[in-house]
MIMARZA-251746 format. One record per residue (C-alpha): x, y, z; residue in three letters; residue number from 0. Coordinates in Angstrom, 1 decimal. Layout:
<bakols>
+--------+--------+--------+------+-----+
!     c1 !     c2 !     c3 ! code ! pos !
+--------+--------+--------+------+-----+
!      X !      Y !      Z !  ALA ! NUM !
...
+--------+--------+--------+------+-----+
</bakols>
This chain:
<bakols>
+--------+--------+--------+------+-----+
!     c1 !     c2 !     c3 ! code ! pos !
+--------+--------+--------+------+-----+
!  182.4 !  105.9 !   -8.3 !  UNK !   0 !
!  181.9 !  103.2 !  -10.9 !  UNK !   1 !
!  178.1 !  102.9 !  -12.3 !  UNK !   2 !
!  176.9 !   99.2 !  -11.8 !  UNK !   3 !
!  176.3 !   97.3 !  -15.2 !  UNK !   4 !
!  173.1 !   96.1 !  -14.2 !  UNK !   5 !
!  169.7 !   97.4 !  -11.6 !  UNK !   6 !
!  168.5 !   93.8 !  -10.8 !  UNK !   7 !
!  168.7 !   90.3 !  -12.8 !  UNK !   8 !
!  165.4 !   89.1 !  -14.1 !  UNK !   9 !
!  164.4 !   85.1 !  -13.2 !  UNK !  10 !
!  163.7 !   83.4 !  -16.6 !  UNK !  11 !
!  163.9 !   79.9 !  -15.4 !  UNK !  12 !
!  164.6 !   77.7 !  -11.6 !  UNK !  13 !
!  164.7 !   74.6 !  -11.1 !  UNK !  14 !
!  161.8 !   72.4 !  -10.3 !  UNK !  15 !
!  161.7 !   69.7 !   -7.6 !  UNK !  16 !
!  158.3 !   68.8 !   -9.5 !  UNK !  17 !
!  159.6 !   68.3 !  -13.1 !  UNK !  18 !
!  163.2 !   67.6 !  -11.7 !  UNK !  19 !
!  165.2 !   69.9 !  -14.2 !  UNK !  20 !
!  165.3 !   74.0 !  -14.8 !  UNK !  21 !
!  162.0 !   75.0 !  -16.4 !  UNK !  22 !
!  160.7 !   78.6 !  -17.7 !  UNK !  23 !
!  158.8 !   80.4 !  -14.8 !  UNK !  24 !
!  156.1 !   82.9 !  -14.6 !  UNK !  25 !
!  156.2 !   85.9 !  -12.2 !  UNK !  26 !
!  152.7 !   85.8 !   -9.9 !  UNK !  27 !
!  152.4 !   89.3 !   -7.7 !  UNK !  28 !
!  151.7 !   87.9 !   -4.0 !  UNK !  29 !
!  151.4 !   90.8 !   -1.8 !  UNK !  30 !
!  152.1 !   94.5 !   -1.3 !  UNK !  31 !
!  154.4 !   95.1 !    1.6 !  UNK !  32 !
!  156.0 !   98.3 !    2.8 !  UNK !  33 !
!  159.6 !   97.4 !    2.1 !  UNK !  34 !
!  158.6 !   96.2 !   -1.7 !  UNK !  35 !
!  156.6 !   93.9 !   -3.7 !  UNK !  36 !
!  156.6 !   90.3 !   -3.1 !  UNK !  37 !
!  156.6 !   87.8 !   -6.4 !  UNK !  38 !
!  156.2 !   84.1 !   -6.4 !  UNK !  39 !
!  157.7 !   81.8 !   -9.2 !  UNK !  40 !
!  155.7 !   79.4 !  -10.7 !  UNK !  41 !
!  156.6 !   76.2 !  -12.9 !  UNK !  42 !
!  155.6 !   76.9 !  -16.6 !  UNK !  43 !
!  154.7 !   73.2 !  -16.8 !  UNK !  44 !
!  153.1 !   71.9 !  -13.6 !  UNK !  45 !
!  152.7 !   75.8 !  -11.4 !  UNK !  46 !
!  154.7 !   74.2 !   -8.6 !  UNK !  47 !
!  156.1 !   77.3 !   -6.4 !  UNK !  48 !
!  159.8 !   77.2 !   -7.4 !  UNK !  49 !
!  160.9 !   80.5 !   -5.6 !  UNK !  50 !
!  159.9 !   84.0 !   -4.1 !  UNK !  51 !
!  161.3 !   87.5 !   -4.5 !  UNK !  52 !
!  161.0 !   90.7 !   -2.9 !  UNK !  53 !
!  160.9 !   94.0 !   -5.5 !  UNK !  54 !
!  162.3 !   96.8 !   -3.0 !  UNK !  55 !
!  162.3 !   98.7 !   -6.2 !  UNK !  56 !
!  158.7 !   99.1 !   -6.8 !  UNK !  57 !
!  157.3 !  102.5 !   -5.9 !  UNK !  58 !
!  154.9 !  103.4 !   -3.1 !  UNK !  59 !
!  151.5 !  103.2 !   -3.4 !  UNK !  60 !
!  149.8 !  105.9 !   -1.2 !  UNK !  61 !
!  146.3 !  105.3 !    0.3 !  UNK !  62 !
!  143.5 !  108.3 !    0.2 !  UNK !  63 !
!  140.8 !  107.8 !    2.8 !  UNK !  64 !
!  137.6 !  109.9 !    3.0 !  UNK !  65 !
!  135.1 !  110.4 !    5.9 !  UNK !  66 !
+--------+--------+--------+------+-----+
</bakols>
């Protein structure tokens, strides 16, 4: 079996419907879901949503609850 060059690609910059050209984006943690992370992309210049992603990568949390 071949070994894959790459694990995942890594968003550095979308396009924005706000600035009207590709712009550098920051990664913003939305929520914690059981079949991964989910990441929003936000417009370095105005913080317009440009995109969402879904890390199925990202280990489990486990919860402790006491009486």
């Amino acid at each position: 079996m071949r070994q894959s060059q790459f694990e995942e690609f890594e968003t550095t910059s979308l396009y924005c419907p706000n600035c009207r050209r590709a712009v550098p984006v920051r990664k913003k943690l939305l929520l914690v879901l059981p079949e991964g992370d989910e990441y929003e992309y936000l417009c370095a210049y105005c913080s317009s949503s440009v995109g969402t992603k879904i890390d199925k990568n990202a280990p489990s949390i486990e919860l402790i609850f006491k009486p």
